[in-house]
VODREN-312793 format. One record per atom (N, C-alpha, C, O): residue in three letters; atom name; residue number from 1; x, y, z. Coordinates in pm, whole numbers, plus 50000, padded with zeros to 5 digits. Layout:
REM VODREN-312793
> type | atom | seq | X | Y | Z
> ala | CA | NUM | X | Y | Z $
...
This chain:
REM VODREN-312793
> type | atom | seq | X | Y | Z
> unk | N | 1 | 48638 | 49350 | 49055 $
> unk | CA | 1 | 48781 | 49334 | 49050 $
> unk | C | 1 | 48815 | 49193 | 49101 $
> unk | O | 1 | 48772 | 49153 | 49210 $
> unk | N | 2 | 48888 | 49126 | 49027 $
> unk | CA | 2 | 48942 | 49014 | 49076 $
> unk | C | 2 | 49129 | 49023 | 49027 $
> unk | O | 2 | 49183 | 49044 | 48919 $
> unk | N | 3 | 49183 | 48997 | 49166 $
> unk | CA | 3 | 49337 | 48959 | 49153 $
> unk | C | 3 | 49391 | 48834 | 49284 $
> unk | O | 3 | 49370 | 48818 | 49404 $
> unk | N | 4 | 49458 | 48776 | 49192 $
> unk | CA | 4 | 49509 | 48669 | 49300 $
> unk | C | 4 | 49612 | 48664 | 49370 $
> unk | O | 4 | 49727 | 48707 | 49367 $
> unk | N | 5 | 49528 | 48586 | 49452 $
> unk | CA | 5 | 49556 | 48604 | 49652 $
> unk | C | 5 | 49710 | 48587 | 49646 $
> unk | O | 5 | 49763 | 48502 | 49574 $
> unk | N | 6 | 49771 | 48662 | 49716 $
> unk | CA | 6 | 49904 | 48669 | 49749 $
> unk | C | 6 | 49943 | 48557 | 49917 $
> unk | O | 6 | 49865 | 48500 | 49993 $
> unk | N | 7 | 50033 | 48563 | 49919 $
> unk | CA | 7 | 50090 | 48446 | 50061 $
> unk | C | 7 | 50177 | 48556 | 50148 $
> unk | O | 7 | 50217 | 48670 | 50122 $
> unk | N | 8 | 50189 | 48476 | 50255 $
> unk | CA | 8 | 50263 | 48613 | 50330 $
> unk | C | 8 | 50381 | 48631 | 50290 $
> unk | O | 8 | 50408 | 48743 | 50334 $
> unk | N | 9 | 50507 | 48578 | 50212 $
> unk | CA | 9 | 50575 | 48643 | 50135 $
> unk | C | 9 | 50565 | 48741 | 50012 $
> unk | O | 9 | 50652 | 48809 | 49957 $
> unk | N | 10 | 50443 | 48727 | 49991 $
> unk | CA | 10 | 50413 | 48808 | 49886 $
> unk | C | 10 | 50420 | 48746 | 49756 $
> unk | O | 10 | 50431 | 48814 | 49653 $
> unk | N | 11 | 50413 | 48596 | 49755 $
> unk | CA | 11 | 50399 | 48551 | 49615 $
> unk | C | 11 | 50274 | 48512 | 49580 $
> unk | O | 11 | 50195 | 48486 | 49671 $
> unk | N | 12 | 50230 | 48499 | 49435 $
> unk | CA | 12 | 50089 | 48449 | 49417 $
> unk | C | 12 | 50083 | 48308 | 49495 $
> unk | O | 12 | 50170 | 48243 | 49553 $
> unk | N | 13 | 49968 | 48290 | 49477 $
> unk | CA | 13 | 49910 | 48186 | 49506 $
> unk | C | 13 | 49878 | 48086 | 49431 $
> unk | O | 13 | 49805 | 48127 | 49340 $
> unk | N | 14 | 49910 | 47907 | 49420 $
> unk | CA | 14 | 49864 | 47807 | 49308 $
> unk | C | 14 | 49776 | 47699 | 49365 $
> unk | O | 14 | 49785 | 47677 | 49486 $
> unk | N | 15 | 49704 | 47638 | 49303 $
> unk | CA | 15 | 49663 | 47500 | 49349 $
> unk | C | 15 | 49521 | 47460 | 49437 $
> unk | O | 15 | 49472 | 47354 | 49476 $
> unk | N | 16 | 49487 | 47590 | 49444 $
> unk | CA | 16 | 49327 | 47580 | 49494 $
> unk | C | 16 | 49235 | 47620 | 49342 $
> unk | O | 16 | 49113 | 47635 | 49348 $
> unk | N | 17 | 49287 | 47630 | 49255 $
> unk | CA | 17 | 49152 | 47705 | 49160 $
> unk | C | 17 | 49120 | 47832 | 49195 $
> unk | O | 17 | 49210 | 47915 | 49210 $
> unk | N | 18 | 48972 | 47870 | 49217 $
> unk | CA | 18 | 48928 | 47985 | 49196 $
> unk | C | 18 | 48965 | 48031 | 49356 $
> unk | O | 18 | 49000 | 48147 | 49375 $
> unk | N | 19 | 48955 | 47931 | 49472 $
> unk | CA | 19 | 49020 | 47957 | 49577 $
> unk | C | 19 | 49184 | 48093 | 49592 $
> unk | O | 19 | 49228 | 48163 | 49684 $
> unk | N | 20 | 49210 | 48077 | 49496 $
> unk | CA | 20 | 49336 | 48184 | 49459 $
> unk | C | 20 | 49283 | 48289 | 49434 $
> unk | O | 20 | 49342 | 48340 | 49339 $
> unk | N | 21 | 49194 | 48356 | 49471 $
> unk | CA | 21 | 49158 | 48457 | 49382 $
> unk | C | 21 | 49052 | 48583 | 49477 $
> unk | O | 21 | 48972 | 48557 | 49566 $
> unk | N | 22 | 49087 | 48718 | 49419 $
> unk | CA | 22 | 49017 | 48743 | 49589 $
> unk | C | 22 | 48899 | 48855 | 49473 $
> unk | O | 22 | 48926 | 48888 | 49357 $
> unk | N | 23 | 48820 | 48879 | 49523 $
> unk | CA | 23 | 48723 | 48970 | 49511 $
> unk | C | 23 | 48693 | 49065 | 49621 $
> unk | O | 23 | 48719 | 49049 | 49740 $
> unk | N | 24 | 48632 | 49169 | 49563 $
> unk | CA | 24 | 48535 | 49273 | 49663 $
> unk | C | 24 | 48648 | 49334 | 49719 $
> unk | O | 24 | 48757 | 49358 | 49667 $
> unk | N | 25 | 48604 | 49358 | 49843 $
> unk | CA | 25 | 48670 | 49452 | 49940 $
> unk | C | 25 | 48828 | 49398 | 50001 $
> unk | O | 25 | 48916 | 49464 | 50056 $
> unk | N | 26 | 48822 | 49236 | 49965 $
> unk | CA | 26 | 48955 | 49160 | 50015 $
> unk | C | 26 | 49062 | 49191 | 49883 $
> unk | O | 26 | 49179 | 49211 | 49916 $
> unk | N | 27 | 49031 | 49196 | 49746 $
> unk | CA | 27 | 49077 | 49232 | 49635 $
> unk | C | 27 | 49139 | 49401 | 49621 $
> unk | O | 27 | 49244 | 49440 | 49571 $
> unk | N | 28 | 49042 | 49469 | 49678 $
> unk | CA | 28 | 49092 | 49617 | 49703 $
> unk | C | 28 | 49191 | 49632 | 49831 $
> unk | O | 28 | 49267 | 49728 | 49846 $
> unk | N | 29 | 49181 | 49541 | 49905 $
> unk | CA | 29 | 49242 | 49566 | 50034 $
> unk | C | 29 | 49429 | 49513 | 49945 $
> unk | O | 29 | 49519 | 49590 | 49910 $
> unk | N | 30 | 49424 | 49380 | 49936 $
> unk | CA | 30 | 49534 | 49384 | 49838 $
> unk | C | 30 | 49569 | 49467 | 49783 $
> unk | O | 30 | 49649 | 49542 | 49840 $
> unk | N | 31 | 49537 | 49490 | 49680 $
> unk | CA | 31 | 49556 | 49622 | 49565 $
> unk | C | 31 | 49628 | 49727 | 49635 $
> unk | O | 31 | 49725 | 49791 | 49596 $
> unk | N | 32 | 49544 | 49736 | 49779 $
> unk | CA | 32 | 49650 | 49905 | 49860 $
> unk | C | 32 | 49785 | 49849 | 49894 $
> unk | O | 32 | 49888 | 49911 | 49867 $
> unk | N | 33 | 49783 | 49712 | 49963 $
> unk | CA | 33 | 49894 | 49664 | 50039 $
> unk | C | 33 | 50008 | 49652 | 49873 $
> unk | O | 33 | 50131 | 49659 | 49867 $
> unk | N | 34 | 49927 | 49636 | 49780 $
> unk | CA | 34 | 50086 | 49566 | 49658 $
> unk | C | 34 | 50147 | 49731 | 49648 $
> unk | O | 34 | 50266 | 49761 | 49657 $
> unk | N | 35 | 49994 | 49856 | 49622 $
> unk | CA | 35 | 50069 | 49948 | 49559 $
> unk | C | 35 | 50202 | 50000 | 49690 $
> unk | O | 35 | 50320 | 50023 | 49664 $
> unk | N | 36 | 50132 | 50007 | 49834 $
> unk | CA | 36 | 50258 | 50089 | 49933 $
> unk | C | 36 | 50365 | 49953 | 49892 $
> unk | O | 36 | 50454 | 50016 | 49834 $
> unk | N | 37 | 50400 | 49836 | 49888 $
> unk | CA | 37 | 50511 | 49786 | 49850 $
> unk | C | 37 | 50589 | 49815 | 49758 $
> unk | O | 37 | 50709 | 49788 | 49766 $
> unk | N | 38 | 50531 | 49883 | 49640 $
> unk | CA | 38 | 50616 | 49889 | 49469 $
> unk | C | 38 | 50671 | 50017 | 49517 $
> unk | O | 38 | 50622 | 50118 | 49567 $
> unk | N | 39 | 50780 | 49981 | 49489 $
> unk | CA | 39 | 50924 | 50105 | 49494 $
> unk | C | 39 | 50910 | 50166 | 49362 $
> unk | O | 39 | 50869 | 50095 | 49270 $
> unk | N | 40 | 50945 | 50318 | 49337 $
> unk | CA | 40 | 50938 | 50407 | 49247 $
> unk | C | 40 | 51070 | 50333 | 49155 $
> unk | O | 40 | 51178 | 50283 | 49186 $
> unk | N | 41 | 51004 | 50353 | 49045 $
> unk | CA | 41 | 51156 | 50305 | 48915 $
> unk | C | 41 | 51175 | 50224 | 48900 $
> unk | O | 41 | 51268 | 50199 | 48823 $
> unk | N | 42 | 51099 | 50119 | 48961 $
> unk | CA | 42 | 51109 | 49971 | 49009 $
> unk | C | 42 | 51085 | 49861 | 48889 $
> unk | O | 42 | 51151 | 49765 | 48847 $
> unk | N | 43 | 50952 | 49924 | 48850 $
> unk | CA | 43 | 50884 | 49828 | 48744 $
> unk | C | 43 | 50914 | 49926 | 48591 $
> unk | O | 43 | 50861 | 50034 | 48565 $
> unk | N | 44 | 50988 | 49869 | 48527 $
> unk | CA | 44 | 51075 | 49894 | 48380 $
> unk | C | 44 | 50882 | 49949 | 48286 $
> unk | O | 44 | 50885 | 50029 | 48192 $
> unk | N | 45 | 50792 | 49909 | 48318 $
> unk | CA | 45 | 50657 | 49909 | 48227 $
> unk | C | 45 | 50578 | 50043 | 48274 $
> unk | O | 45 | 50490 | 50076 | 48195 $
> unk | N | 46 | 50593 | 50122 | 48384 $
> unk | CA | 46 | 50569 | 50229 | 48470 $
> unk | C | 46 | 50654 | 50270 | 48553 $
> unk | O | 46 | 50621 | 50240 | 48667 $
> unk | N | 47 | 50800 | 50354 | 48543 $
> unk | CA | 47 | 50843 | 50397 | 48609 $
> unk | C | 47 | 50835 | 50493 | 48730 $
> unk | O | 47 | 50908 | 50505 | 48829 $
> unk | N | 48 | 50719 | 50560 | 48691 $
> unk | CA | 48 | 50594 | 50642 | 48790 $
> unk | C | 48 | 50534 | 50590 | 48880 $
> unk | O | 48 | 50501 | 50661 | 48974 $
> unk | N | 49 | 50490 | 50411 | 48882 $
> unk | CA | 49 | 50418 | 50352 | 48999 $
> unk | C | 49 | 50504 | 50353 | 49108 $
> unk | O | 49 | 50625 | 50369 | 49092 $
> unk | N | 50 | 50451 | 50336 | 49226 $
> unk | CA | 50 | 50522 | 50293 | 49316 $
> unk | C | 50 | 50547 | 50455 | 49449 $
> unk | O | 50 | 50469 | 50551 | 49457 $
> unk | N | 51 | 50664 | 50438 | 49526 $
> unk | CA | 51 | 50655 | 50548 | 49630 $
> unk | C | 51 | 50804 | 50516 | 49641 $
> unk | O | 51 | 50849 | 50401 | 49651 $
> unk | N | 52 | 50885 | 50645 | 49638 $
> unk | CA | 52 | 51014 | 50650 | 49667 $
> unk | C | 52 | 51056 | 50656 | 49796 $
> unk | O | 52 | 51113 | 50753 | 49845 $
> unk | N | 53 | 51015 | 50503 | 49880 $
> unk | CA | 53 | 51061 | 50514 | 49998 $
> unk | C | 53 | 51207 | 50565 | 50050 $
> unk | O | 53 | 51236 | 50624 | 50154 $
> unk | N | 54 | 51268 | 50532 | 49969 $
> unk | CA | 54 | 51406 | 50526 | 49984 $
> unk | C | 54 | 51476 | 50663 | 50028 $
> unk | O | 54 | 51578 | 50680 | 50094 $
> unk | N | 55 | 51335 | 50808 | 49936 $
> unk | CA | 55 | 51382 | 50921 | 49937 $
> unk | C | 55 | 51343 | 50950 | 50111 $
> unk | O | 55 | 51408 | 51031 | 50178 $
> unk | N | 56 | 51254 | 50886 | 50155 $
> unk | CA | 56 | 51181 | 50910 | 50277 $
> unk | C | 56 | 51266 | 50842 | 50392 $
> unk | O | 56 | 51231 | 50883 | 50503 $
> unk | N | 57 | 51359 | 50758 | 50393 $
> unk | CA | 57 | 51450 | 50733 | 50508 $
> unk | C | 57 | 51526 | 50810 | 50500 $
> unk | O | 57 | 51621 | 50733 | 50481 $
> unk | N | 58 | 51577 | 50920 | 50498 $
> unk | CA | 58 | 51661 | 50991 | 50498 $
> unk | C | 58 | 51650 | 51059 | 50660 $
> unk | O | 58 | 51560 | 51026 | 50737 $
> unk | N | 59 | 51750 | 51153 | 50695 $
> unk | CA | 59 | 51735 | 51221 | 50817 $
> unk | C | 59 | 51621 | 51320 | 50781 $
> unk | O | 59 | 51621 | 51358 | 50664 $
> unk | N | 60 | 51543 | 51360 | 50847 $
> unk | CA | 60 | 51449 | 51501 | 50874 $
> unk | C | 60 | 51367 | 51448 | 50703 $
> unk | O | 60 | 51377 | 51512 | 50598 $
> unk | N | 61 | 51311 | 51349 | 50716 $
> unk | CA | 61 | 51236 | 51309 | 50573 $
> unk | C | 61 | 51118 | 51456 | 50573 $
> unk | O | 61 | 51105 | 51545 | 50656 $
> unk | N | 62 | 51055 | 51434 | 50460 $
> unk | CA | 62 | 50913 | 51524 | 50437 $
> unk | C | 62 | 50841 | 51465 | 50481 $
> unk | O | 62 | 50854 | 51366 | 50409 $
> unk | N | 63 | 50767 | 51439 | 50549 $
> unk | CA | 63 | 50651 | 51380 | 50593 $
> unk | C | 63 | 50567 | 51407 | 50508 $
> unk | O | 63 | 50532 | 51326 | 50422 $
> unk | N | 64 | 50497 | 51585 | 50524 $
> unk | CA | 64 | 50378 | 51646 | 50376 $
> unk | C | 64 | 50418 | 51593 | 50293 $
> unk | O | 64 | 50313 | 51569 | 50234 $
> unk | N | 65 | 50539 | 51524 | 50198 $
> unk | CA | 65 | 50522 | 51491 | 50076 $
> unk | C | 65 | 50476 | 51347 | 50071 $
> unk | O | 65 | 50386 | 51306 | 49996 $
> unk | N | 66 | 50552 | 51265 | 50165 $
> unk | CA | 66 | 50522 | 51130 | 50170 $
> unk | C | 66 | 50379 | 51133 | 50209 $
> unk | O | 66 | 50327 | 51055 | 50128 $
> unk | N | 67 | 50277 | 51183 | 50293 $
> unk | CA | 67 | 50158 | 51190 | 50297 $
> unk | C | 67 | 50107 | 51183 | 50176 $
> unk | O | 67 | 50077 | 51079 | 50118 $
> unk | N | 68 | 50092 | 51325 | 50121 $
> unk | CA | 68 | 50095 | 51311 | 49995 $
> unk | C | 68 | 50092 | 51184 | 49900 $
> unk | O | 68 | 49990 | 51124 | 49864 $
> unk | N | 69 | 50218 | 51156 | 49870 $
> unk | CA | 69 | 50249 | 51070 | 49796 $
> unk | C | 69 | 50180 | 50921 | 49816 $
> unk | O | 69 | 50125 | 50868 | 49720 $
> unk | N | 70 | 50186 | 50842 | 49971 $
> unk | CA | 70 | 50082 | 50754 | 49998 $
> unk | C | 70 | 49946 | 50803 | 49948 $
> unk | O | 70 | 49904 | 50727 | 49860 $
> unk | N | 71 | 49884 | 50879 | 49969 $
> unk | CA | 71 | 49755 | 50926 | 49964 $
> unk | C | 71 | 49724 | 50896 | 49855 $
> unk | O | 71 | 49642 | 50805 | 49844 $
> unk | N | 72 | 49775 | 50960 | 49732 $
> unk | CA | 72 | 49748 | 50913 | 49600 $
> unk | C | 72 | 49750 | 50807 | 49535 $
> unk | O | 72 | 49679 | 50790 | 49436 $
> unk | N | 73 | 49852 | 50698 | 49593 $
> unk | CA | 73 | 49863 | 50562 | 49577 $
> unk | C | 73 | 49764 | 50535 | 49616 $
> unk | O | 73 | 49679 | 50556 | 49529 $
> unk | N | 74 | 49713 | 50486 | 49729 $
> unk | CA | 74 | 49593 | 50459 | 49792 $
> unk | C | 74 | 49442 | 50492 | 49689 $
> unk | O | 74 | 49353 | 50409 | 49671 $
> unk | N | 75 | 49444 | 50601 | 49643 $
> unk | CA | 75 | 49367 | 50650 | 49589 $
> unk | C | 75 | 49312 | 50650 | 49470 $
> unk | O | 75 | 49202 | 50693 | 49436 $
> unk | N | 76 | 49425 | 50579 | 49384 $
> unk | CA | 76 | 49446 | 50568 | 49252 $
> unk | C | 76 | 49427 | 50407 | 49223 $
> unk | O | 76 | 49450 | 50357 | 49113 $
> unk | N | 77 | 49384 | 50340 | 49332 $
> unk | CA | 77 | 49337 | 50197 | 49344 $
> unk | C | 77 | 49203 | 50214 | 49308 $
> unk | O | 77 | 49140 | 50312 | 49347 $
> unk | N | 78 | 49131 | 50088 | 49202 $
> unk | CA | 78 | 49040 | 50127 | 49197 $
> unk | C | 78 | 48974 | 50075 | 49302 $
> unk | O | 78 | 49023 | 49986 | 49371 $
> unk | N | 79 | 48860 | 50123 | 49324 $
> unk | CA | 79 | 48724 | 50100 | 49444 $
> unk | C | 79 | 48755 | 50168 | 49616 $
> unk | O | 79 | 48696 | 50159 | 49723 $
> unk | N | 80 | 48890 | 50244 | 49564 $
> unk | CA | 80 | 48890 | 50289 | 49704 $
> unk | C | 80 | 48848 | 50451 | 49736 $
> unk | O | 80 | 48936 | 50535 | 49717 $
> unk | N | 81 | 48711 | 50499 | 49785 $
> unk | CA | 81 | 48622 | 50597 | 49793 $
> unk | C | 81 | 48680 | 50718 | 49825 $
> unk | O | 81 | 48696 | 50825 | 49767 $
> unk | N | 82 | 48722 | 50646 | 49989 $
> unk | CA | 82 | 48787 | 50786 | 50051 $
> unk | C | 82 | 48824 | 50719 | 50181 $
> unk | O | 82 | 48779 | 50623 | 50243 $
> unk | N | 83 | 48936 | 50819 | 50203 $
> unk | CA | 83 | 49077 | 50771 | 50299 $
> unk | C | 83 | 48942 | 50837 | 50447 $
> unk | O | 83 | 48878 | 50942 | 50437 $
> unk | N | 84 | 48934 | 50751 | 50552 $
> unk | CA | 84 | 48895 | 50820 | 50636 $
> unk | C | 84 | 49000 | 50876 | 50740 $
> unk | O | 84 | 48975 | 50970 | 50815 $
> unk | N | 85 | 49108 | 50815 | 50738 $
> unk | CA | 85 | 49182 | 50810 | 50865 $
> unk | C | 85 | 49381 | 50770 | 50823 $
> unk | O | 85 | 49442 | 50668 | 50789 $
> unk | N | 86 | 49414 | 50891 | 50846 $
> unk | CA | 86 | 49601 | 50825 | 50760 $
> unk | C | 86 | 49693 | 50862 | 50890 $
> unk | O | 86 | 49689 | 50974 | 50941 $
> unk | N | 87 | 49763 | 50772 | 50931 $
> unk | CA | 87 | 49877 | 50834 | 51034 $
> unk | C | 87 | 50034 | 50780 | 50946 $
> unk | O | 87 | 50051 | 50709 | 50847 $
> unk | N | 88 | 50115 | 50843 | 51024 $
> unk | CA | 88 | 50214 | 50794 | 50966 $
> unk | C | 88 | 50315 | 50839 | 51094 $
> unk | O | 88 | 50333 | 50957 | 51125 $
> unk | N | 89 | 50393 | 50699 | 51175 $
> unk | CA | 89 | 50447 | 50701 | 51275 $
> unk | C | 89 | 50605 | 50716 | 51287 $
> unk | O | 89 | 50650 | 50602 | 51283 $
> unk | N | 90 | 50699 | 50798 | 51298 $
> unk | CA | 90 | 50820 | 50773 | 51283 $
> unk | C | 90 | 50894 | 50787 | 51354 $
> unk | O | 90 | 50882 | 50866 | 51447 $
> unk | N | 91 | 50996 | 50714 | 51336 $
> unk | CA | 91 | 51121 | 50657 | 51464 $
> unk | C | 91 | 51213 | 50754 | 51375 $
> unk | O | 91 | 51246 | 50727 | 51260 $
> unk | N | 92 | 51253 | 50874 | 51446 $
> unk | CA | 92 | 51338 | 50966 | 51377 $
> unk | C | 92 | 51519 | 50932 | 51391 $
> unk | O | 92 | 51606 | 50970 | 51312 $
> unk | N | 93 | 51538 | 50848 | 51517 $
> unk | CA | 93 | 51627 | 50766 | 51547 $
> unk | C | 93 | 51662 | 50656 | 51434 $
> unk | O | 93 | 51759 | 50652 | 51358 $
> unk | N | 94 | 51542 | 50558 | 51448 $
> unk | CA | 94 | 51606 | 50461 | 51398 $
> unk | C | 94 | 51556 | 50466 | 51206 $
> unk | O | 94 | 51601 | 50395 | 51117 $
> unk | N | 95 | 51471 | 50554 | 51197 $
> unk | CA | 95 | 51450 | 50562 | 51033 $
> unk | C | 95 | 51326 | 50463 | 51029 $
> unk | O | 95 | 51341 | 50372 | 50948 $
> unk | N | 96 | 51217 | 50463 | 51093 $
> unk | CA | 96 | 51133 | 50364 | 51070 $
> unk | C | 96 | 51040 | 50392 | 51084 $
> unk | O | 96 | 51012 | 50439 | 51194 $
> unk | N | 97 | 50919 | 50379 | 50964 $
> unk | CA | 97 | 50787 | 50396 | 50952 $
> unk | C | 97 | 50676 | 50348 | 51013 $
> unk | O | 97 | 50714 | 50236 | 51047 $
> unk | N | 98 | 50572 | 50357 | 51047 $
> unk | CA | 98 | 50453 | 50266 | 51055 $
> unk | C | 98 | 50348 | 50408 | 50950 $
> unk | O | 98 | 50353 | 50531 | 50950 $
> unk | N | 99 | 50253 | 50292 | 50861 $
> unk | CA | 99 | 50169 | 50386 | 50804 $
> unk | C | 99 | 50038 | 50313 | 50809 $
> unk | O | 99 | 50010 | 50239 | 50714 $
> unk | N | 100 | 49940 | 50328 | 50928 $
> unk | CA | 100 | 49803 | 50318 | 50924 $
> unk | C | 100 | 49711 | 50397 | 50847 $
> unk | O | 100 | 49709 | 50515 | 50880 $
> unk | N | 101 | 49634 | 50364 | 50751 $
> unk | CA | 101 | 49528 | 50428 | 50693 $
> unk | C | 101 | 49416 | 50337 | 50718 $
> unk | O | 101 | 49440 | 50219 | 50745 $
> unk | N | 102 | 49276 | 50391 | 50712 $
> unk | CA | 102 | 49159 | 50327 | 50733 $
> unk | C | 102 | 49070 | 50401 | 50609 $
> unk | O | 102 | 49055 | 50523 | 50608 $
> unk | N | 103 | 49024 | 50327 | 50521 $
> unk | CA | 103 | 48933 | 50377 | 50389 $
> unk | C | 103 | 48828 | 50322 | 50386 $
> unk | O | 103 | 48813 | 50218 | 50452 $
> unk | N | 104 | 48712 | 50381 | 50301 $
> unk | CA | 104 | 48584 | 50280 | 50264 $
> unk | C | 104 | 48621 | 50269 | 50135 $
> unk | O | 104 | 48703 | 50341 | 50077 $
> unk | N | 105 | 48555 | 50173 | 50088 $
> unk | CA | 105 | 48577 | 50122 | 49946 $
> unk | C | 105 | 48421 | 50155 | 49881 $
> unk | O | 105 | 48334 | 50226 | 49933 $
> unk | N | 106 | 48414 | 50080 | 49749 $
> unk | CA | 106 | 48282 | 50089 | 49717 $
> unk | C | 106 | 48207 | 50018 | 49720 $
> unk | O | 106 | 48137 | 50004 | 49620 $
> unk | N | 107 | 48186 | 49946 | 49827 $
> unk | CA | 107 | 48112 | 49821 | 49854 $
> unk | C | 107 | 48037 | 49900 | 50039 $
> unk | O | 107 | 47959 | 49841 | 50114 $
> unk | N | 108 | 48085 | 50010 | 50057 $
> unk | CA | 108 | 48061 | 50055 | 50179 $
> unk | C | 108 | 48167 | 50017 | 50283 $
> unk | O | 108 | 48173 | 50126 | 50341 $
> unk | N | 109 | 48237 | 49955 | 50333 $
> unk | CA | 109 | 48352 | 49852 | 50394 $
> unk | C | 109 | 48413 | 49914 | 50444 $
> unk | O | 109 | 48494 | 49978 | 50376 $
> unk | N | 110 | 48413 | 49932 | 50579 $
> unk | CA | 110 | 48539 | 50055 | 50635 $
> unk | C | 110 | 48685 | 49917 | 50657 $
> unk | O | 110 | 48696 | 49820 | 50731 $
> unk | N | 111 | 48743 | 49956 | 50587 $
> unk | CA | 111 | 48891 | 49876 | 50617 $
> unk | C | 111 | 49048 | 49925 | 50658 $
> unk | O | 111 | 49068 | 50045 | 50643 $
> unk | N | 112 | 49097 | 49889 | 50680 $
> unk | CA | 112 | 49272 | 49939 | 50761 $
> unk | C | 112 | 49368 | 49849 | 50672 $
> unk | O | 112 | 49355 | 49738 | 50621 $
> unk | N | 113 | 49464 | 49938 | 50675 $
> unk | CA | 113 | 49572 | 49896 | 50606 $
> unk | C | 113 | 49722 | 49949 | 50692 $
> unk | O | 113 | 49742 | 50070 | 50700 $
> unk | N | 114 | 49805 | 49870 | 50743 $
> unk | CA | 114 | 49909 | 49889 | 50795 $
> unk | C | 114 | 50035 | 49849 | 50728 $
> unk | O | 114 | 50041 | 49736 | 50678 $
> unk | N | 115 | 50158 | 49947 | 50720 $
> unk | CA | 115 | 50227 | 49906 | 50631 $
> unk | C | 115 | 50378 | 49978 | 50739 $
> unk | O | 115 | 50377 | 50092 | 50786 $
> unk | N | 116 | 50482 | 49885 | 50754 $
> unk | CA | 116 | 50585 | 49930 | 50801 $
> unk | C | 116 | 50679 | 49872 | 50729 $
> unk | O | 116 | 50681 | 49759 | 50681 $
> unk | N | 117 | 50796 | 50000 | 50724 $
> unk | CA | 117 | 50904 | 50064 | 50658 $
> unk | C | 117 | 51014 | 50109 | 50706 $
> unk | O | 117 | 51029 | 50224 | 50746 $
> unk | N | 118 | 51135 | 49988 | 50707 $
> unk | CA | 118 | 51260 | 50003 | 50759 $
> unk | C | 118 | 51344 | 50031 | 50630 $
> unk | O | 118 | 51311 | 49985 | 50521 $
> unk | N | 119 | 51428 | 50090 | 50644 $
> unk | CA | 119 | 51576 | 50106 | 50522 $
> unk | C | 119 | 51653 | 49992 | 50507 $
> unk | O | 119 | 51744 | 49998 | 50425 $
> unk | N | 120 | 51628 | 49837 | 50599 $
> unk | CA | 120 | 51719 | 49700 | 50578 $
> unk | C | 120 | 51610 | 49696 | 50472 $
> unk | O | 120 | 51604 | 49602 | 50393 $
């Protein structure tokens, strides 16, 4: 798998050449971080990708579904084996996520992925 390297805003990357470009386990690690970003309905070409955060800030959210629902994202990346480890932290006050997962890929690679989720 090769996809190119994103910046910490989240835009591609230009001007190094092949330097832009990630492979292996840094390529899958991406891949998890773009899919928890894509909002459900979002992209006009797959209305299905993505995770309806939006449904999940609500008061008294589902947690089991949003589990769920991350899980399969995660999963549906290719090269990613199996989830070893998923939390999902919430500020029932202020509406705010933290979602740690830790996976191996298929390269063997135990890796972490952290992703937090406010309603601004």
């Amino acid at each position: 798998m090769i996809v190119r390297e994103l910046d910490i805003n989240h835009d591609w990357t230009f001007g190094r050449g092949k330097a832009n470009y990630l492979t292996g386990s840094a390529a899958i690690r991406q891949c998890i971080k773009t899919k928890l970003f894509s909002l459900k309905n979002n992209w006009f070409l797959n209305k299905d990708d993505g995770i309806a955060w939006f449904n999940y800030l609500e008061k008294n959210p589902d947690t089991i579904q949003l589990e769920r629902e991350i899980k399969t994202a995660i999963l549906s990346v290719e090269g990613v084996n199996e989830i070893i480890h998923f939390t999902i932290l919430l500020d029932s006050i202020t509406r705010i996520f933290l979602v740690q997962v830790t996976y191996n890929d298929k390269y063997n690679n135990l890796n972490e992925v952290e992703y937090y989720v406010d309603s601004h």
